[in-house]
C-alpha positions as CSV (number, residue, x, y, z in Angstrom):
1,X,99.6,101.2,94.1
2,X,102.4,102.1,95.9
3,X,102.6,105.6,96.7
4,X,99.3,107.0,96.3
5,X,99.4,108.6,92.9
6,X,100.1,111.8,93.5
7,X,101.0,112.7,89.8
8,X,102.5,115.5,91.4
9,X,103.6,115.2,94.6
10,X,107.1,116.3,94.5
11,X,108.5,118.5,96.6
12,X,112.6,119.9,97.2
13,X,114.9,119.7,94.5
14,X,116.9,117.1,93.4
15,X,120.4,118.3,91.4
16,X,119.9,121.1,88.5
17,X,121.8,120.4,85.7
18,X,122.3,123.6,83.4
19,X,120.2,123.9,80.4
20,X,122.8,125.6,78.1
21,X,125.5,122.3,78.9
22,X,122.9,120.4,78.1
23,X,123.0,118.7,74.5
24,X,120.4,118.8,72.6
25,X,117.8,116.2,71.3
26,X,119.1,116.9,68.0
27,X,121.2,113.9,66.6
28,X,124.9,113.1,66.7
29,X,127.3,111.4,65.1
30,X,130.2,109.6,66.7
31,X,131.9,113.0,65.8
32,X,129.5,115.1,67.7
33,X,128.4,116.9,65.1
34,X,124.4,117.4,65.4
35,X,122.6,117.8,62.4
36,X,118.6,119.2,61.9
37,X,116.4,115.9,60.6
38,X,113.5,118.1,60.2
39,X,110.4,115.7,59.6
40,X,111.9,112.3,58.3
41,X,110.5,109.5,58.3
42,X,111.0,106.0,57.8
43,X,114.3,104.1,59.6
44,X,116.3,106.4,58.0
45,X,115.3,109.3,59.7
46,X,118.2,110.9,61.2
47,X,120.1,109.8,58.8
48,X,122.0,112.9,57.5
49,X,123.6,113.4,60.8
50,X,125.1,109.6,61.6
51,X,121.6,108.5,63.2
52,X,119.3,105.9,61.9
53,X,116.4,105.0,63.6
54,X,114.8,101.3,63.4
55,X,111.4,100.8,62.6
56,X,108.7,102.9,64.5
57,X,107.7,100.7,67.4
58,X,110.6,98.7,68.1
59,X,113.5,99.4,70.5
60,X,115.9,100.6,70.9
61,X,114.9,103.4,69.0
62,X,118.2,104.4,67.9
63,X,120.0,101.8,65.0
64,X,123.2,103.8,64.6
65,X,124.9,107.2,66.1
66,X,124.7,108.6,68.6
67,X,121.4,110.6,70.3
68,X,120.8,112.6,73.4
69,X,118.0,114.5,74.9
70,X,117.4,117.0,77.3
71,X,114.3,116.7,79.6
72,X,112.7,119.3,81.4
73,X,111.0,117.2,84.8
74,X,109.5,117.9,88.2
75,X,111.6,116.5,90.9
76,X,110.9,114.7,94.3
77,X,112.6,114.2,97.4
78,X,112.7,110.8,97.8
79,X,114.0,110.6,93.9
80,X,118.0,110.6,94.8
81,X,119.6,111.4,91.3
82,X,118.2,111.2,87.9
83,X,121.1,110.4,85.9
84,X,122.0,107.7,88.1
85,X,118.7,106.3,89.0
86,X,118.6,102.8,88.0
87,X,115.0,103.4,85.8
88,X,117.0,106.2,84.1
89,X,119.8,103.8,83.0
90,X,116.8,100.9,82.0
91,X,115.0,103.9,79.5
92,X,118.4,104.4,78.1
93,X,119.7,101.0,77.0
94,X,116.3,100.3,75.5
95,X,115.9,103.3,73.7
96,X,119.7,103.9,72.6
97,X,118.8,107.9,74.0
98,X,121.1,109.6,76.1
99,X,118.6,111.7,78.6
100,X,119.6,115.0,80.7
101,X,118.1,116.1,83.2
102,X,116.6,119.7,83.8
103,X,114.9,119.7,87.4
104,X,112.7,122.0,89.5
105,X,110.8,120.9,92.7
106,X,107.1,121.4,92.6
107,X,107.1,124.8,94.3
108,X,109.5,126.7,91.8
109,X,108.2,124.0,88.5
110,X,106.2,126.7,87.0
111,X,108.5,129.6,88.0
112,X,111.5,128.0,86.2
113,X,109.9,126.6,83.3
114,X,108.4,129.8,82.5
115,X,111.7,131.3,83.2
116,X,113.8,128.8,80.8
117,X,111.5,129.3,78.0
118,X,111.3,133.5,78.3
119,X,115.1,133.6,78.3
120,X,115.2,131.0,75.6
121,X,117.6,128.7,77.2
122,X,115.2,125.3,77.3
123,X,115.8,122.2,76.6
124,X,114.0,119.6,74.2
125,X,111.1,118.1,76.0
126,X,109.2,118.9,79.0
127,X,108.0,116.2,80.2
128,X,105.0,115.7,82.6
129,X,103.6,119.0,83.4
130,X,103.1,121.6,79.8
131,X,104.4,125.3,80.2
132,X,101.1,127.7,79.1
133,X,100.4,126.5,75.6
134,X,98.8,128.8,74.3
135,X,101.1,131.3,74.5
136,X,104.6,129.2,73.9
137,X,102.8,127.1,71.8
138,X,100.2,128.2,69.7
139,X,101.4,132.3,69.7
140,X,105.2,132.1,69.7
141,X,105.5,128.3,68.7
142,X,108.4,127.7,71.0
143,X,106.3,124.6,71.9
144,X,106.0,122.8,68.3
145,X,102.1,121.0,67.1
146,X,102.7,117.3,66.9
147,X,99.3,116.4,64.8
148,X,101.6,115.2,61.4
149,X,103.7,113.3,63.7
150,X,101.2,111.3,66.2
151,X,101.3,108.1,63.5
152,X,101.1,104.8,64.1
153,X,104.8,104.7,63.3
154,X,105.8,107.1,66.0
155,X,103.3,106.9,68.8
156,X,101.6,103.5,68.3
157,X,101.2,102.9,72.3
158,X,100.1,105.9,72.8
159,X,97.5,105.9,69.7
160,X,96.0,102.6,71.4
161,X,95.6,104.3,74.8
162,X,93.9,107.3,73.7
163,X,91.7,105.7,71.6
164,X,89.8,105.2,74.9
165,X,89.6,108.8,75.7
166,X,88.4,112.6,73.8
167,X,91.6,113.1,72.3
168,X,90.3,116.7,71.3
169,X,91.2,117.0,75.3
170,X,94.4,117.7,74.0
171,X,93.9,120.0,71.5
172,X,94.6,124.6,72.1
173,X,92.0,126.9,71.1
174,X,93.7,126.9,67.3
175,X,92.4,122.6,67.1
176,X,96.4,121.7,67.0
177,X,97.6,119.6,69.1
178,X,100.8,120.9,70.9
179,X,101.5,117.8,73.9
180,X,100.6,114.5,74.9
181,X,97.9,113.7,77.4
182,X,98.8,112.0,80.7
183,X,96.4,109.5,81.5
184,X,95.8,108.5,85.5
185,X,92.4,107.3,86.5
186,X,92.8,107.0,89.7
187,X,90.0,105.8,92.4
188,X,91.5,107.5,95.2
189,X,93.0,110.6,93.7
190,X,89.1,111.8,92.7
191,X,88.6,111.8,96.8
192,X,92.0,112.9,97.3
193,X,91.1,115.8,100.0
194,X,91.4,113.4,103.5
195,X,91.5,114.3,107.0
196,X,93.4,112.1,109.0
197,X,92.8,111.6,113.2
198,X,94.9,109.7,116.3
199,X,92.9,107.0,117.3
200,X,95.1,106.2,120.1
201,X,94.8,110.1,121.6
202,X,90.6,109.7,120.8
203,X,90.3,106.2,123.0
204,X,92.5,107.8,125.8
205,X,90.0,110.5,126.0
206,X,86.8,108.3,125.7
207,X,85.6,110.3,122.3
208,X,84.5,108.7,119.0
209,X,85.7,110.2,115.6
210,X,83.6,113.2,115.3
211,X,80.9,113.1,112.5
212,X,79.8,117.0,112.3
213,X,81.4,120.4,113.2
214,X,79.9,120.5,116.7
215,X,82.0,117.7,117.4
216,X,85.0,118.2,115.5
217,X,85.1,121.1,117.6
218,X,84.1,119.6,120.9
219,X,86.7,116.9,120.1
220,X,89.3,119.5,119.4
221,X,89.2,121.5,122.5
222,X,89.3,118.3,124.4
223,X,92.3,117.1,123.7
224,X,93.7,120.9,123.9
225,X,93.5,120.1,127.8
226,X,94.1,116.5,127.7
227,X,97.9,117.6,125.7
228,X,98.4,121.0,126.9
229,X,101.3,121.2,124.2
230,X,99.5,119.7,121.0
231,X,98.3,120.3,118.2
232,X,94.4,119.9,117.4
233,X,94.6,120.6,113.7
234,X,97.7,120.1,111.4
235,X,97.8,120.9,107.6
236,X,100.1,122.6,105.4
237,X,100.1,124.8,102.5
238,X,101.9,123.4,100.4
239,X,101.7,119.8,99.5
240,X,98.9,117.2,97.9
241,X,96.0,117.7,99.3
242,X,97.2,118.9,102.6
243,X,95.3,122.6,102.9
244,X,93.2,122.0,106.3
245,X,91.0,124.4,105.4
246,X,89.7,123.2,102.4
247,X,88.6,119.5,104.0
248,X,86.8,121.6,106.8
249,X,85.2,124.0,104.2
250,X,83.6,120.7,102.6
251,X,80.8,121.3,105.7
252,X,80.0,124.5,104.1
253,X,80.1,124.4,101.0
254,X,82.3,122.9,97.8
255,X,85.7,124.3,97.4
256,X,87.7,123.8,94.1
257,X,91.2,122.8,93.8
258,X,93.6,124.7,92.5
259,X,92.8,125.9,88.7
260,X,93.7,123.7,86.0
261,X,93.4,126.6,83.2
262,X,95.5,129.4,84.6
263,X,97.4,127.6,87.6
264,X,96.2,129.9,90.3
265,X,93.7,129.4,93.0
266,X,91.0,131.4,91.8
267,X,87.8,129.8,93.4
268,X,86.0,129.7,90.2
269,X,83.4,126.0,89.9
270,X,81.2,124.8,87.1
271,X,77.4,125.1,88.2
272,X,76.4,121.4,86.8
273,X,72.9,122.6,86.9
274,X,73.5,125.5,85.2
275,X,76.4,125.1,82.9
276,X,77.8,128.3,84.3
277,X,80.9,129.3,85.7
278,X,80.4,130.3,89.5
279,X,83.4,131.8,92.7
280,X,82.2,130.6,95.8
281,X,84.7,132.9,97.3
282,X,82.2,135.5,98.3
283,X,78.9,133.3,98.9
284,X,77.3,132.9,102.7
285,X,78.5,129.8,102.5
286,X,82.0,130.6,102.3
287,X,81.8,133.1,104.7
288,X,80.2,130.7,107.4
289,X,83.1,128.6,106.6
290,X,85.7,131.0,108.1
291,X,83.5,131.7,110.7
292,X,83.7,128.3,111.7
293,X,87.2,127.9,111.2
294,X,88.1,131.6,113.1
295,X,86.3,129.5,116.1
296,X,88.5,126.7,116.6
297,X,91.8,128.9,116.0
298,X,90.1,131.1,119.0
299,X,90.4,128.4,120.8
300,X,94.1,126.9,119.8
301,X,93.0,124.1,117.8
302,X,94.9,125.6,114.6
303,X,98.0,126.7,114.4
304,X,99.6,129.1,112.3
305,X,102.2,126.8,110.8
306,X,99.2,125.5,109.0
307,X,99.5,128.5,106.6
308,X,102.8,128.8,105.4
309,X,104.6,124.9,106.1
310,X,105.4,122.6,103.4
311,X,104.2,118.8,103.1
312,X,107.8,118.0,103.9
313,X,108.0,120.8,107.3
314,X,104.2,118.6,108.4
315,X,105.9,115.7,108.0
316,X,109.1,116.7,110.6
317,X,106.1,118.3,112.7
318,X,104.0,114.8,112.8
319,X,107.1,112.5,113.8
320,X,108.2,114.1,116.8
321,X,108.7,111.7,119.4
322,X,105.9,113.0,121.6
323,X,103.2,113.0,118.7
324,X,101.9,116.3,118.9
325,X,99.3,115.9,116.3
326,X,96.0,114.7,116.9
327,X,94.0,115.7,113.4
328,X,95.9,116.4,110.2
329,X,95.1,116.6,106.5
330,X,96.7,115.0,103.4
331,X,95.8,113.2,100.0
332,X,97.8,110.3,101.8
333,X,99.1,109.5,105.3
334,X,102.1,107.9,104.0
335,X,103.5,111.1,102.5
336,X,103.4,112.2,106.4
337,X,103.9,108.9,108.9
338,X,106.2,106.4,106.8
339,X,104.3,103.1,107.4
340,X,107.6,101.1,107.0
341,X,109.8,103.1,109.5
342,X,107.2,104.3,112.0
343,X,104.7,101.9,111.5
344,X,103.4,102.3,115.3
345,X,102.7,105.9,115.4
346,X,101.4,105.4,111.2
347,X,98.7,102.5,112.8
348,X,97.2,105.3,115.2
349,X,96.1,107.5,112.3
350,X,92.2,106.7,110.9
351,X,90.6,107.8,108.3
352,X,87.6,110.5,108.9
353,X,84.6,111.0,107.0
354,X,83.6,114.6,105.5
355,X,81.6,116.8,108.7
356,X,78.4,117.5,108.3
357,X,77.8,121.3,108.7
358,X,75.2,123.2,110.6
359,X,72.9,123.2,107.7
360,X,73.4,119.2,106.9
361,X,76.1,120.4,103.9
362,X,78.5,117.2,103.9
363,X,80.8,117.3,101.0
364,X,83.5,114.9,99.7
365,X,85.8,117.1,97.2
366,X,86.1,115.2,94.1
367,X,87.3,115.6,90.3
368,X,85.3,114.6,87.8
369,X,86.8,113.0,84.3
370,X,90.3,113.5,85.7
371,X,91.7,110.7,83.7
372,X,92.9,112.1,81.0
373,X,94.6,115.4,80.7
374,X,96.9,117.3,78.4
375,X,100.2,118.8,78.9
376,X,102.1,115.1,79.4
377,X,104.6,115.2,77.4
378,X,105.4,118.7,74.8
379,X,108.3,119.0,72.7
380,X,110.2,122.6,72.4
381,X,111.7,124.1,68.6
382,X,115.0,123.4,69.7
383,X,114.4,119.5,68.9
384,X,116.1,118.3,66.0
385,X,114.5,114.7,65.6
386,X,111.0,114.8,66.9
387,X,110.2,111.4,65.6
388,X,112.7,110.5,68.3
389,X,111.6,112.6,71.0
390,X,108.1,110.8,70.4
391,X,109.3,107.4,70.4
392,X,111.2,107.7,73.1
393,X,108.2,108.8,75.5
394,X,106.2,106.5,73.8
395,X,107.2,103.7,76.1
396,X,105.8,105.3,79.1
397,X,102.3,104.2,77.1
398,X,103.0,101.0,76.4
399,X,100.4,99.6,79.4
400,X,100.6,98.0,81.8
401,X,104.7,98.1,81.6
402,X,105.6,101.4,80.8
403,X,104.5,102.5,84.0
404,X,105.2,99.2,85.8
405,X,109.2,100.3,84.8
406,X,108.8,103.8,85.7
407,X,107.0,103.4,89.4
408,X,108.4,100.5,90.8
409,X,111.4,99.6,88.8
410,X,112.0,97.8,85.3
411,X,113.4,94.0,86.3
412,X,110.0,91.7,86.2
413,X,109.8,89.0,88.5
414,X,111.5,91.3,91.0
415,X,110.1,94.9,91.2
416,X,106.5,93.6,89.7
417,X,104.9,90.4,87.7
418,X,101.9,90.6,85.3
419,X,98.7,88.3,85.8
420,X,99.8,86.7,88.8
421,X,98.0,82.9,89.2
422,X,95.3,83.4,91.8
423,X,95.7,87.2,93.2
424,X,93.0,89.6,93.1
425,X,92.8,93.5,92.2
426,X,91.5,95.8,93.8
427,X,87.7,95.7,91.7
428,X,87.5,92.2,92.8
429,X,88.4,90.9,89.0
430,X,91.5,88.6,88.7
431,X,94.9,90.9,89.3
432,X,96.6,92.1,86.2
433,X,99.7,92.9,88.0
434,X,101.5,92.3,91.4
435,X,104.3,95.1,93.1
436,X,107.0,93.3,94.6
437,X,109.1,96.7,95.1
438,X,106.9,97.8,97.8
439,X,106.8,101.6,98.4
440,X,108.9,103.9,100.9
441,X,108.8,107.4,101.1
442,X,112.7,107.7,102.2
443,X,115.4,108.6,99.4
444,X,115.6,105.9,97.1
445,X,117.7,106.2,93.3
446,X,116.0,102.5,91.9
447,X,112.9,104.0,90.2
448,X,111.3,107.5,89.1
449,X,108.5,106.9,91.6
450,X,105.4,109.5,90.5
451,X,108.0,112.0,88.3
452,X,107.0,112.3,85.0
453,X,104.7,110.6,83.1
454,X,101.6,108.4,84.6
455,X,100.1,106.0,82.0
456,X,97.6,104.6,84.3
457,X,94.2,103.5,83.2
458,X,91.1,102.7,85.3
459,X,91.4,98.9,84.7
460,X,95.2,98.7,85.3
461,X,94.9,101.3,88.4
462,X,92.1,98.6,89.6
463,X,93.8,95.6,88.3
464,X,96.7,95.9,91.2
465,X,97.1,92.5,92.7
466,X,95.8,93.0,96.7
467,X,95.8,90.7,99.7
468,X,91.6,91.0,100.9
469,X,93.3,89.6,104.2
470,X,95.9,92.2,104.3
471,X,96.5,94.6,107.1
472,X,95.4,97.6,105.7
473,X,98.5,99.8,108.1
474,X,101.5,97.8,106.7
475,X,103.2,98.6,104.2
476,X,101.7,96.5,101.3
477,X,98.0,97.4,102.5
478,X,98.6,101.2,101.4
479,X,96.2,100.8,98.5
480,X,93.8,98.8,99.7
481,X,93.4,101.4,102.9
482,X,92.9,104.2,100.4
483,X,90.8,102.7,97.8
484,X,88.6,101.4,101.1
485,X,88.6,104.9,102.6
486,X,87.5,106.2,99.2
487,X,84.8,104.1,98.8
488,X,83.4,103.9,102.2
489,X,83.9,107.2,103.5
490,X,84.2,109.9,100.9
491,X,82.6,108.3,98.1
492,X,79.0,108.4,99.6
493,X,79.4,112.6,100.2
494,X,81.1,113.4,96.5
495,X,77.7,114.1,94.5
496,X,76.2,116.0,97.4
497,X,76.6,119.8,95.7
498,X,75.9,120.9,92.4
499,X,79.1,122.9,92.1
500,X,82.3,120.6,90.6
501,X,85.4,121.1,90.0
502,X,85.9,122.9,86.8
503,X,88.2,121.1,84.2
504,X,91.4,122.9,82.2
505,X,89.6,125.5,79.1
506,X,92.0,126.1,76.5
507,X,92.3,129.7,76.4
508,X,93.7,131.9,73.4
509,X,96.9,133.5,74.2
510,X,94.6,136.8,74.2
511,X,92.0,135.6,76.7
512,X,95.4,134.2,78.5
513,X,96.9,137.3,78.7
514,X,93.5,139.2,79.5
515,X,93.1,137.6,82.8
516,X,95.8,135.5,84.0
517,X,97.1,138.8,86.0
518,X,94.0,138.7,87.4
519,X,93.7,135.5,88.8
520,X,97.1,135.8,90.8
521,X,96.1,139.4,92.4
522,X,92.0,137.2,92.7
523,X,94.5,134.4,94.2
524,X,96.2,136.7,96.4
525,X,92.9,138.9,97.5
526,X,91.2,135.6,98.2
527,X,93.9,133.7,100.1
528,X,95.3,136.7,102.3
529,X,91.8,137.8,103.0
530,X,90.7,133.9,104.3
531,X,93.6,133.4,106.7
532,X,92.9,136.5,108.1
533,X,89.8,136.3,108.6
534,X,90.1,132.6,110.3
535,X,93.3,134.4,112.6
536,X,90.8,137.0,113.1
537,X,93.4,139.7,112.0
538,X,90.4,141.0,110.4
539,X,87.0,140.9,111.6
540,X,85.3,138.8,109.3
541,X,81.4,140.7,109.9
542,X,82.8,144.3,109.6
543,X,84.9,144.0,106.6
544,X,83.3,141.1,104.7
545,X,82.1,143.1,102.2
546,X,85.0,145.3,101.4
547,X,86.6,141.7,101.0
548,X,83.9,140.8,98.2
549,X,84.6,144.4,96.6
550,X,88.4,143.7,96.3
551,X,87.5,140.7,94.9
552,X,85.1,142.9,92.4
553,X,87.7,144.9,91.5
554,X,90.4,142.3,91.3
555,X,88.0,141.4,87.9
556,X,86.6,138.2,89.1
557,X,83.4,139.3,86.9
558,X,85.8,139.3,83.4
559,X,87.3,136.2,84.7
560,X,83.9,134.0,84.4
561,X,83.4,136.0,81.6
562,X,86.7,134.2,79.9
563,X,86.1,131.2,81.4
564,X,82.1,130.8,80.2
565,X,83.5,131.7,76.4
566,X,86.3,128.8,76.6
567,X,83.8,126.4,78.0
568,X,80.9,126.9,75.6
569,X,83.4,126.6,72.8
570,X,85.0,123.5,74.0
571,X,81.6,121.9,75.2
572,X,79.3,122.6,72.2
């Protein structure tokens, strides 16, 4: 696939359209009145206000009137313009649904949603990444339950798709359902965590890719005084899977990704042994990590930048002319080194396998059952057709095409073609689909690229249409270079530790509002407290354990406490 599946990749801001201009999802007649449908059913629904709607499952949604719908979305940079973007106009036409656009870029998504809904000035639908549910859904019901309308009327595509997952997934502490799951089984997203190295740089120094921390380290103060001016290690902190620190930790010990429950970075793991929830933020292990880490920035091999730069500020770092980076870390290399415009300096970066620490710990990060997650698609109170609102998104989930449209572009034969005669996917079987609109991370306004929604199931993600023969570092080889790197060099390390990424819990609103204060200061304790000890602005021996005190008092203890009582409701 094209662009490595980052379901959320997006960074920057593309144009924010008011909310309060915005009209509403309700219905409207060719006199612009809107009128309240409530729960109709039937082609009639909408009816009262100068709308009538065809037949669940068949487009364009809309028979008669006039219907528009605002659409709260994460934006990307290399998405030009929403309302313009060719997709956009595609969705439109075959829906007969006017859409308006509400954007935020990844790092101010959360800030801003949660800001629209508190002032009450949100629009209809939020679509690809749910506000907290249990509090605007199930406590204040500004996000409305959808159970009476997920029928085969409304959401048949989406009813067939799930069918092949735990629906309950999807359901708040109250068993309602308040949002759609997204579905993306992606290989290469479960060993997302990559570091990648300059090939070119190690063969003009005579050095192999390094294989444990000795020689990462060796490696790294090598070319230190082969490029006087470089840099050794290059990450950032904000981007997909581009946090140096947490690839080098994997030689220490397993290091979760960022919550999925409460959004912050808390540290917190499911013990698969055990079926307890665990921090590794204060074990030896941890600590041994920074050591290591406080080491190599001793000895220039990380830079500061690597604590505070965006994916987008790596990227301007990485294509300087002179090449200053010889390691750096990201889900994929194409989000950094554009394989179409710089090809020659995107060929030089390989692939390298998890370290293997001092104690033989050699961990590939991975997510387990991340396929199917809720929060896709929710709809707000301030929707006056629902039925609508459903059957509109409901064509993201009609698979394989739905998404087909949406990634790459919606004109068949030109931007993709289904079961093309003698191509083969990527699991060896017979391709289901080929991409024709190949991939390029520069500003583009012809599709929606990874915004949204992904409906991408395990045999469609497999069942792209790839070359065997094809050069893995051109543009059309992207997939087949990740999906080969997962399998071959991070795949073999991922069930090496106990410990595993711990999966959303749906919290009550109460258990919510207990600790989610305490996971941002827990965030804050735990992140300031790591960079500084790697800097060595604190000396990581003498004040270790009024680190793990903080961390004490920050309530990490009534944290796990939460989290065990979600989990052993929602797993038994």
């Amino acid at each position: 696939m094209k662009k490595g599946l980052k379901k959320f990749l997006a960074l920057g801001l593309t144009t924010v359209l008011t909310v309060g201009a915005l009209a509403g999802c309700g219905t409207q007649s060719d006199s612009g009145k809107s009128g309240s449908t409530g729960k109709a059913s039937g082609s009639t629904a909408g009816s009262a206000s100068g709308v009538v709607l065809n037949d669940g499952g068949t487009y364009p949604v809309v028979k008669e009137g006039k219907l528009e719908l605002s659409v709260f979305t994460m934006s990307m940079p290399n998405v030009q313009d929403f309302a313009t973007n060719d997709f956009t106009k595609f969705l439109e036409e075959k829906t007969g649904i006017h859409i308006n656009f509400v954007t935020a870029g990844r790092d101010e998504y959360e800030e801003k949603l949660n800001l629209l809904l508190q002032l009450g000035d949100y629009p209809d639908v939020i679509l690809g990444g749910a506000p907290n549910l249990a509090k605007y859904g199930v406590k204040e019901g500004v996000i409305i339950p959808l159970d009476d309308y997920l029928t085969e009327k409304n959401v048949p595509n989406y009813l067939k798709i799930v069918a092949n997952y735990d629906i309950n997934k999807t359901k708040e502490a109250d068993g309602k359902i308040y949002s759609l799951g997204g579905v993306n089984d992606c290989y290469h997203c479960q060993y997302a965590r990559r570091m990648w190295v300059n090939q070119k740089y190690l063969k003009e120094m005579g050095v192999e890719i390094p294989t444990t921390t000795e020689e990462f380290k060796n490696v790294c103060k090598k070319f230190l005084e082969y490029k006087k001016d470089g840099i050794a290690v290059a990450g950032a902190a904000q981007g997909w899977h581009t946090r140096m620190q947490d690839w080098l930790m994997g030689a220490f010990t397993f290091v979760p990704s960022k919550s999925a429950t409460l959004s912050a970075r808390d540290y917190v793991v499911l013990n698969d042994e055990t079926k307890k929830v665990e921090t590794v933020a204060v074990t030896d292990a941890y600590k041994a990590g920074l050591k290591y880490m406080n080491e190599l920035y001793k000895m220039g091999a990380i830079y500061d930048g690597n604590f505070t730069q965006t994916s987008e500020q790596l990227r301007t770092l990485a294509n300087q002319a002179d090449a200053p980076i010889l390691f750096f870390t990201a889900g994929v290399n194409s989000d950094v080194i554009d394989p179409e415009s710089n090809n020659e300096l995107y060929r030089n970066y390989v692939p390298v396998a998890p370290l293997k620490g001092p104690d033989g710990t050699q961990i590939a990060w991975t997510i387990h059952n991340s396929g199917f997650n809720s929060g896709g698609f929710c709809i707000t109170d301030k929707c006056k057709n629902v039925e609508a609102a459903l059957r509109w998104v409901d064509f993201f989930y009609n698979s394989p095409t739905g998404d087909l449209c949406s990634q790459y572009g919606a004109e068949e034969g030109k931007d993709w073609v289904l079961n093309p005669k003698g191509k083969v996917g990527l699991n060896g079987e017979p391709a289901l689909y080929e991409v024709l609109n190949l991939y390029s991370s520069d500003p583009q306004n012809h599709d929606w690229q990874d915004v949204g929604l992904r409906v991408a199931p395990a045999s469609y993600r497999l069942g792209q249409a790839v070359d065997p023969n094809v050069d893995p570092y051109s543009p059309a080889g992207l997939e087949k270079l990740l999906f080969d790197t997962s399998k071959n060099l991070y795949e073999p390390y991922a069930n090496n530790t106990k410990l595993l990424n711990l999966s959303e819990l749906k919290l009550t609103d109460e258990e919510s509002t207990a600790v989610s204060t305490m996971a941002v200061e827990l965030e804050k304790i735990i992140e300031e407290n790591s960079v500084a000890f790697i800097t060595g602005t604190k000396d990581i021996d003498a004040e270790w354990d009024s680190y793990k005190d903080a961390v004490n008092k920050a309530g990490i203890e009534e944290i796990l406490k939460t989290y065990q009582t979600a989990y052993d409701r929602q797993t038994k």
